[in-house]
Chimera marker file (.cmm) of the C-alpha trace (Angstrom):
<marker_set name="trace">
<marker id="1" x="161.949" y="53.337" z="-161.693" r="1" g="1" b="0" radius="0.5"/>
<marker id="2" x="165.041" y="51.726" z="-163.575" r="1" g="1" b="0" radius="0.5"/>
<marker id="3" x="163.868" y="48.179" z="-162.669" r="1" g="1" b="0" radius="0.5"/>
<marker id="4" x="161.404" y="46.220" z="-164.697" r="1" g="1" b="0" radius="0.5"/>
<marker id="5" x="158.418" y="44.676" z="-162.600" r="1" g="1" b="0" radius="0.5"/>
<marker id="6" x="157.609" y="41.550" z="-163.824" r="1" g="1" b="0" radius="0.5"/>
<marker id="7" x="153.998" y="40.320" z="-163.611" r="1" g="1" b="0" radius="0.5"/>
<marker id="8" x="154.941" y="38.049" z="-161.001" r="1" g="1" b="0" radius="0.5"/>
<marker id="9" x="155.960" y="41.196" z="-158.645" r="1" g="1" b="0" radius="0.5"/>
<marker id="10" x="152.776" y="43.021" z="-160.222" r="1" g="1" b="0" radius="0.5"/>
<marker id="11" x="150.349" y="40.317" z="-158.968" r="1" g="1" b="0" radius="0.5"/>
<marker id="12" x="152.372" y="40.344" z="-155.496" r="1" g="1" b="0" radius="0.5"/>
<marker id="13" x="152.006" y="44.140" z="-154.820" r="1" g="1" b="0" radius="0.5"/>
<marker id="14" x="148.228" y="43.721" z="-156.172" r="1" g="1" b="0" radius="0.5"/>
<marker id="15" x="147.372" y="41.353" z="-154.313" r="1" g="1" b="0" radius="0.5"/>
<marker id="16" x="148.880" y="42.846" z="-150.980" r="1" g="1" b="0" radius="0.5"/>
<marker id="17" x="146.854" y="45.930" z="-152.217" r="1" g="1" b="0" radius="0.5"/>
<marker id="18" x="143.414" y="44.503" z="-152.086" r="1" g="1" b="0" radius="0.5"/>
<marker id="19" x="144.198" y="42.341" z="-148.628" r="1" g="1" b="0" radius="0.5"/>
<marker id="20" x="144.327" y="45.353" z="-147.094" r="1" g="1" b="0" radius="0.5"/>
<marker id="21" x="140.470" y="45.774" z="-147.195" r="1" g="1" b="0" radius="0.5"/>
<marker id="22" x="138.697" y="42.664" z="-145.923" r="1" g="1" b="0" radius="0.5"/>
<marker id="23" x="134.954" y="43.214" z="-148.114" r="1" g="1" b="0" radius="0.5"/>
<marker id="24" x="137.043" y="44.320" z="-151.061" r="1" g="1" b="0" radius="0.5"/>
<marker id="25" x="138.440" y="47.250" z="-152.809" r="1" g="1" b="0" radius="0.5"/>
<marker id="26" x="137.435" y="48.875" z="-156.994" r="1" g="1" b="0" radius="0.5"/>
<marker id="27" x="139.842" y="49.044" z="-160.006" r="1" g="1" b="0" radius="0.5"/>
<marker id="28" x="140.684" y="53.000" z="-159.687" r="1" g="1" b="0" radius="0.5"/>
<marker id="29" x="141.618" y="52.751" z="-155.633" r="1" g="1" b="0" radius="0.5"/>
<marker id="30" x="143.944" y="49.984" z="-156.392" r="1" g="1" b="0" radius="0.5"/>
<marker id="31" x="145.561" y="51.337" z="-159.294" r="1" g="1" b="0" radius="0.5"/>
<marker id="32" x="146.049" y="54.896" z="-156.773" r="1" g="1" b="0" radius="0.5"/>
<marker id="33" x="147.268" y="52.585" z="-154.224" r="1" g="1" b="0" radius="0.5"/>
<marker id="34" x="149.189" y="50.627" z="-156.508" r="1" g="1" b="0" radius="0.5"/>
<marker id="35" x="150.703" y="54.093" z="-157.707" r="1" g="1" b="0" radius="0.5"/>
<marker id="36" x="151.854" y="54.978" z="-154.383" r="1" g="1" b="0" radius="0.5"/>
<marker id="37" x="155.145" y="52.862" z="-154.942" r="1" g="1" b="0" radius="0.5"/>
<marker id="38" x="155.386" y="52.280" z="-158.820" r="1" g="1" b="0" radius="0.5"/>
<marker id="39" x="154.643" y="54.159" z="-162.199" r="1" g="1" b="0" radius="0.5"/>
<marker id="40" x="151.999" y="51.912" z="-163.755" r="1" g="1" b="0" radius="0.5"/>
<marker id="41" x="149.230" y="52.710" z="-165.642" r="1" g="1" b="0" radius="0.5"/>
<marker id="42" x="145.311" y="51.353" z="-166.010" r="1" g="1" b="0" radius="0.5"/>
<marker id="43" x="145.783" y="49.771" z="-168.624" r="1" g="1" b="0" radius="0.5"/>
<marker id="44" x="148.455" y="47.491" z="-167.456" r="1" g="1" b="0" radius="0.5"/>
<marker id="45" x="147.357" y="47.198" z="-164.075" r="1" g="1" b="0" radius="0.5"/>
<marker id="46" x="143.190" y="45.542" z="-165.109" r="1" g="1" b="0" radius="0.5"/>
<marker id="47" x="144.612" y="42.603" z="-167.040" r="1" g="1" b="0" radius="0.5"/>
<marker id="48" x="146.634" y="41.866" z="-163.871" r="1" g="1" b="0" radius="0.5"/>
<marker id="49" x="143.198" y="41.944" z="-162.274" r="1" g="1" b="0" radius="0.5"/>
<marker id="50" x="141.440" y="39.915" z="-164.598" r="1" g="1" b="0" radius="0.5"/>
<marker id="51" x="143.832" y="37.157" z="-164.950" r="1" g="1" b="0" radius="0.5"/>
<marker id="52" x="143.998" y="37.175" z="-161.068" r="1" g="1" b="0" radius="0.5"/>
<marker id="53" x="140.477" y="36.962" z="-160.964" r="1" g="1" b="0" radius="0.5"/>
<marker id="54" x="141.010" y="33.988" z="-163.835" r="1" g="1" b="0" radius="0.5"/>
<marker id="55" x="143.586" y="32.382" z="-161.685" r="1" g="1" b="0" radius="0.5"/>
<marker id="56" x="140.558" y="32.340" z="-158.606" r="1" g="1" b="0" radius="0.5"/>
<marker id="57" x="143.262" y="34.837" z="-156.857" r="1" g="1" b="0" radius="0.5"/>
<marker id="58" x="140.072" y="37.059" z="-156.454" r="1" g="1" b="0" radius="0.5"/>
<marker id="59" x="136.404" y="37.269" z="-156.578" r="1" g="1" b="0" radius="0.5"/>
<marker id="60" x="134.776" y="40.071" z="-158.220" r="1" g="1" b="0" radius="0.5"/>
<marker id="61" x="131.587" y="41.783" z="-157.429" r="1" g="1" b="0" radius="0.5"/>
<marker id="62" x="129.548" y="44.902" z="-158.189" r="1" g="1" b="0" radius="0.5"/>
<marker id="63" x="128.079" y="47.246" z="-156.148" r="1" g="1" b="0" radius="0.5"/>
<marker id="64" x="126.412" y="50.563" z="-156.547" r="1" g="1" b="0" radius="0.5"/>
<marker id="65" x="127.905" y="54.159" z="-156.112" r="1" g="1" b="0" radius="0.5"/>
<marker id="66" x="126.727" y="56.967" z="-156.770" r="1" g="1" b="0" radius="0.5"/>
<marker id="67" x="124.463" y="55.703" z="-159.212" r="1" g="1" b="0" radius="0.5"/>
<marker id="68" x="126.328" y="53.238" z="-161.034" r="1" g="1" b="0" radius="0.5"/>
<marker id="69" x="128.181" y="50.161" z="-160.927" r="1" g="1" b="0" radius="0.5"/>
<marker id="70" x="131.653" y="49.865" z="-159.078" r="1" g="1" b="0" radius="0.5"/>
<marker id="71" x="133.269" y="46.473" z="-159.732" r="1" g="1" b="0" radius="0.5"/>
<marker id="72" x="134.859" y="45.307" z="-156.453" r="1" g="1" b="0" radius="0.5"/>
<marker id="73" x="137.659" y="42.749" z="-155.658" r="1" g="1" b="0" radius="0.5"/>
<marker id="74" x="138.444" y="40.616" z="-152.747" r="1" g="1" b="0" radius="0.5"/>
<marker id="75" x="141.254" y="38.293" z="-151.938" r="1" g="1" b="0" radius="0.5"/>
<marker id="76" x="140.132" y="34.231" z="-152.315" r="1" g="1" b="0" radius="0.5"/>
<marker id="77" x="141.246" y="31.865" z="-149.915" r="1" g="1" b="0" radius="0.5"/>
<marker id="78" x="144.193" y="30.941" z="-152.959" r="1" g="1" b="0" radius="0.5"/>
<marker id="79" x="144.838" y="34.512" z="-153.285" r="1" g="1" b="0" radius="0.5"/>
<marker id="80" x="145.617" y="35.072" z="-149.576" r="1" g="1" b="0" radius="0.5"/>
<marker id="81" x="147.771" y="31.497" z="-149.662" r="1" g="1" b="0" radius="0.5"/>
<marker id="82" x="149.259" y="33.054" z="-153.382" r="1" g="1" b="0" radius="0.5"/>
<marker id="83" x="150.347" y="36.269" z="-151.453" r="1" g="1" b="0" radius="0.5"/>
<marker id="84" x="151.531" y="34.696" z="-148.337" r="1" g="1" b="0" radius="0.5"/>
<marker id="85" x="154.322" y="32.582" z="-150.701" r="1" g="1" b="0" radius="0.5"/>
<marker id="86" x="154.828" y="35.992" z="-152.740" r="1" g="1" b="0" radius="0.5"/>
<marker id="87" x="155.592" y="37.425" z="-149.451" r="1" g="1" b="0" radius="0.5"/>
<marker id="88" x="158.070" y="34.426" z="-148.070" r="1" g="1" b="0" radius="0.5"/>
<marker id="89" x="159.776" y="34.858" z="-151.652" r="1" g="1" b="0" radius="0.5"/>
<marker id="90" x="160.013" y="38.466" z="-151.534" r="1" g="1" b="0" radius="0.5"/>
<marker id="91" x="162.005" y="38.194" z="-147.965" r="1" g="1" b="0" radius="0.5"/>
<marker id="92" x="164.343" y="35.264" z="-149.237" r="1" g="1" b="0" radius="0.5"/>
<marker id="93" x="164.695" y="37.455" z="-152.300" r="1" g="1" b="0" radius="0.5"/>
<marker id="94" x="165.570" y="41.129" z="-151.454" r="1" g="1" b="0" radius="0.5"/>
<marker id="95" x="167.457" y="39.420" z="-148.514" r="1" g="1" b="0" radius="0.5"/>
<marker id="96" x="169.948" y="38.221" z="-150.778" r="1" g="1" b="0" radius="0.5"/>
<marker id="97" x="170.121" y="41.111" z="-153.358" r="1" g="1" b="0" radius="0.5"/>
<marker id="98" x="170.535" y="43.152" z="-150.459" r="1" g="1" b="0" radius="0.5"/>
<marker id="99" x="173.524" y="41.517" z="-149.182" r="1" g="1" b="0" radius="0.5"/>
<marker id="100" x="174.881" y="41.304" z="-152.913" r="1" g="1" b="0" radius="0.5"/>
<marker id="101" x="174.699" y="45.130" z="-152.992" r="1" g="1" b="0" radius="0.5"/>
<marker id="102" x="176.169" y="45.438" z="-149.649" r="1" g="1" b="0" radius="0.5"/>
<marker id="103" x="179.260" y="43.487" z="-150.278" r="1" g="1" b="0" radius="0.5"/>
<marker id="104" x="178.339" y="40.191" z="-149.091" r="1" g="1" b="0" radius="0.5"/>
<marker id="105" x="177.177" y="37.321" z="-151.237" r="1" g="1" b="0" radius="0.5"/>
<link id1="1" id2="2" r="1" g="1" b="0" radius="0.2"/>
<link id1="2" id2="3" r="1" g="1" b="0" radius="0.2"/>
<link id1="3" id2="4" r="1" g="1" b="0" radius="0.2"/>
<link id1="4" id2="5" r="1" g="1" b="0" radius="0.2"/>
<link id1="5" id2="6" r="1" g="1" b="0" radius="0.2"/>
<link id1="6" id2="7" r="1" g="1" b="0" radius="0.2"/>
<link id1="7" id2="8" r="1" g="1" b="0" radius="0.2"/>
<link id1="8" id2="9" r="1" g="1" b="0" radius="0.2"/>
<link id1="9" id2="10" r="1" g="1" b="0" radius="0.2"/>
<link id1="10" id2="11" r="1" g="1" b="0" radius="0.2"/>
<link id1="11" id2="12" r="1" g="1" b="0" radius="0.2"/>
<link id1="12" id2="13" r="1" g="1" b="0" radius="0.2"/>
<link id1="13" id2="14" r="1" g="1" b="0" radius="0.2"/>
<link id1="14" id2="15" r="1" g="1" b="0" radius="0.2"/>
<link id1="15" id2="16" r="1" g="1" b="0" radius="0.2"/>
<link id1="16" id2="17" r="1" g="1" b="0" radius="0.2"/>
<link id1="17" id2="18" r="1" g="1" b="0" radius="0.2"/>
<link id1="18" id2="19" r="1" g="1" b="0" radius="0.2"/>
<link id1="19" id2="20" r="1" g="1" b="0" radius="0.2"/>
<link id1="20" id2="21" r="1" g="1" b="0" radius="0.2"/>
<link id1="21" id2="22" r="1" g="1" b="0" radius="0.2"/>
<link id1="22" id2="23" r="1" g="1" b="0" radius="0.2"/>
<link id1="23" id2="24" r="1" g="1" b="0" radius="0.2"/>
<link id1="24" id2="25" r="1" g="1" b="0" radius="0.2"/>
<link id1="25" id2="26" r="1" g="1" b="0" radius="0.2"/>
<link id1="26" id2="27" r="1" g="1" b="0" radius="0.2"/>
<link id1="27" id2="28" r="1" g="1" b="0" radius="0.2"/>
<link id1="28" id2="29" r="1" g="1" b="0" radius="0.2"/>
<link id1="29" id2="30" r="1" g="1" b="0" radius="0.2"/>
<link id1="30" id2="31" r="1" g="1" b="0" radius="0.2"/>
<link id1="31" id2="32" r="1" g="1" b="0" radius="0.2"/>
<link id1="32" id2="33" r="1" g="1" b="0" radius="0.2"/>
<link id1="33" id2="34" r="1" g="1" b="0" radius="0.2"/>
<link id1="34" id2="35" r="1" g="1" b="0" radius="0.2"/>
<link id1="35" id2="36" r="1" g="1" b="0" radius="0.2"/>
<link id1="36" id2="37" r="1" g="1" b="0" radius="0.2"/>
<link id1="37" id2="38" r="1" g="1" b="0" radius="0.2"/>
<link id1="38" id2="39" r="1" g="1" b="0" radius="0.2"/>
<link id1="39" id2="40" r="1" g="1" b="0" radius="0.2"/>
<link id1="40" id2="41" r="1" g="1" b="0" radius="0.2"/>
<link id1="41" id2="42" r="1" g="1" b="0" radius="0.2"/>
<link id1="42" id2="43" r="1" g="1" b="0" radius="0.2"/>
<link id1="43" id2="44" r="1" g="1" b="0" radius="0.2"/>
<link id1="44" id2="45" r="1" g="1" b="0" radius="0.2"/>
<link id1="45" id2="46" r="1" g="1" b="0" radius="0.2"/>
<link id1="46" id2="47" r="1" g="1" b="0" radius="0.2"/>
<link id1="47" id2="48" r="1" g="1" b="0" radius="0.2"/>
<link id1="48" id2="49" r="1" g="1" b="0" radius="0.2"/>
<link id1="49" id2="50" r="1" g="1" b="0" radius="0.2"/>
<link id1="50" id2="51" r="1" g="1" b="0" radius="0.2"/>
<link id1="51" id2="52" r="1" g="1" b="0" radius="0.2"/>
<link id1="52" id2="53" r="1" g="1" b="0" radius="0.2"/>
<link id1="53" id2="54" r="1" g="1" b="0" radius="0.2"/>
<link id1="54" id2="55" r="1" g="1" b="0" radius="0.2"/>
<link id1="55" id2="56" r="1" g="1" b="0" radius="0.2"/>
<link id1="56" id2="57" r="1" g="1" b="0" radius="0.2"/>
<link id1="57" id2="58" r="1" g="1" b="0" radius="0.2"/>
<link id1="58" id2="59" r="1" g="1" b="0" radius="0.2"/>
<link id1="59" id2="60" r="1" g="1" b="0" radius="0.2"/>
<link id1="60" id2="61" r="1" g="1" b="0" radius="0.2"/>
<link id1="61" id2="62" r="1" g="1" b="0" radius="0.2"/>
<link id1="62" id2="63" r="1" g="1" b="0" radius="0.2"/>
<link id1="63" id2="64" r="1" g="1" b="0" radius="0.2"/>
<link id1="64" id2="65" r="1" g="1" b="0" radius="0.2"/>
<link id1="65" id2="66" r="1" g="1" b="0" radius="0.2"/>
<link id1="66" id2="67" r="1" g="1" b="0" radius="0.2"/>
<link id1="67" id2="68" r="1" g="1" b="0" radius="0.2"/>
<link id1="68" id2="69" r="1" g="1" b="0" radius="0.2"/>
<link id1="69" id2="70" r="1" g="1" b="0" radius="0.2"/>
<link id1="70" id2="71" r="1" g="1" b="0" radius="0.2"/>
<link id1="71" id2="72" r="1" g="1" b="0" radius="0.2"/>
<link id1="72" id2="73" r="1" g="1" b="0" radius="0.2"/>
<link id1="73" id2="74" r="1" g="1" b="0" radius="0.2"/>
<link id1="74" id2="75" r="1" g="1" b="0" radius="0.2"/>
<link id1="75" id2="76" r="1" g="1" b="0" radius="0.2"/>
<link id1="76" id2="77" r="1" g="1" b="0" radius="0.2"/>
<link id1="77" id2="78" r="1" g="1" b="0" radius="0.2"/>
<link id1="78" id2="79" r="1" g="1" b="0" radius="0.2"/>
<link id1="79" id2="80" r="1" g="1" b="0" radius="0.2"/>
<link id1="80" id2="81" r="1" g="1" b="0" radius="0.2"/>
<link id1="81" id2="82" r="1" g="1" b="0" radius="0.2"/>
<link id1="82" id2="83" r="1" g="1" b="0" radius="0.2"/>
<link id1="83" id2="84" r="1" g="1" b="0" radius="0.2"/>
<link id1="84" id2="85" r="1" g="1" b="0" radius="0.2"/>
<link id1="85" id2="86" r="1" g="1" b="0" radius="0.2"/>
<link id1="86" id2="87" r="1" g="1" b="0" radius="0.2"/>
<link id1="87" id2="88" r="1" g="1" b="0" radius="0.2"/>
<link id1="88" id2="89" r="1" g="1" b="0" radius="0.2"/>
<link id1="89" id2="90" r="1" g="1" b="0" radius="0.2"/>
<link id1="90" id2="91" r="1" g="1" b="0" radius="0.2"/>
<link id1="91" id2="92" r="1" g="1" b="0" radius="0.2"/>
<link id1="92" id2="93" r="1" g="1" b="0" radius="0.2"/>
<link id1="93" id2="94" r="1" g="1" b="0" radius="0.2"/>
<link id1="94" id2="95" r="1" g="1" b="0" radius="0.2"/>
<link id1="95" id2="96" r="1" g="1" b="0" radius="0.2"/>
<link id1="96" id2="97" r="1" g="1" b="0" radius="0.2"/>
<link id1="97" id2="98" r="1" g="1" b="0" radius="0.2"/>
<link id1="98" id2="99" r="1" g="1" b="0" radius="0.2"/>
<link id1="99" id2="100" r="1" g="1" b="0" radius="0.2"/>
<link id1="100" id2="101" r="1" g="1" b="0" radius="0.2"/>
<link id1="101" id2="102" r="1" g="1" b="0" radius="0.2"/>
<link id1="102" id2="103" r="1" g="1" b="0" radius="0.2"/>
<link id1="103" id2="104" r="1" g="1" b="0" radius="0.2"/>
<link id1="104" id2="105" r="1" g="1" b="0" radius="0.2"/>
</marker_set>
């Protein structure tokens, strides 16, 4: 992609990632799912987990699969109000870029 994501847009498209599961989703499915619209690896995408998890954005648990440990996340009651202004921004945003790139202002 030519655009930089910021970490602001990061915690936005995580966030919308692991809302889609209401008991919670692990590291590796997000980062797949994550994958599925940008080029980001692992290793930038679990310190955008833990500081989401830091920011009480998400709650973390384990569970056990196939005989060991899968660390889960689910959306907090802040990190469902934290994406539902990312997602009001977002609109107002692209909207306007959008209509830049179109001709208008």
């Amino acid at each position: 992609m030519v655009f930089n994501t910021g970490a602001a847009l990061l915690d936005a498209i995580v966030l919308a990632v692991v809302s889609k599961d209401q008991e919670g989703t692990y590291g590796y499915k997000i980062t797949q799912d994550v994958r599925g619209v940008l080029e980001v690896s692992e290793s930038t995408l679990y310190p955008v987990l833990r500081r989401l998890q830091k920011d009480d954005c998400l709650e973390v648990y384990d569970m056990a699969y196939a005989g060991r440990n899968r660390r889960y996340y689910k959306l907090t009651e802040k990190g469902t109000a934290q994406l539902n202004l990312y997602k009001v921004e977002w609109k107002n945003y692209s909207s306007k870029i959008s209509k830049m790139f179109e001709g208008g202002i």
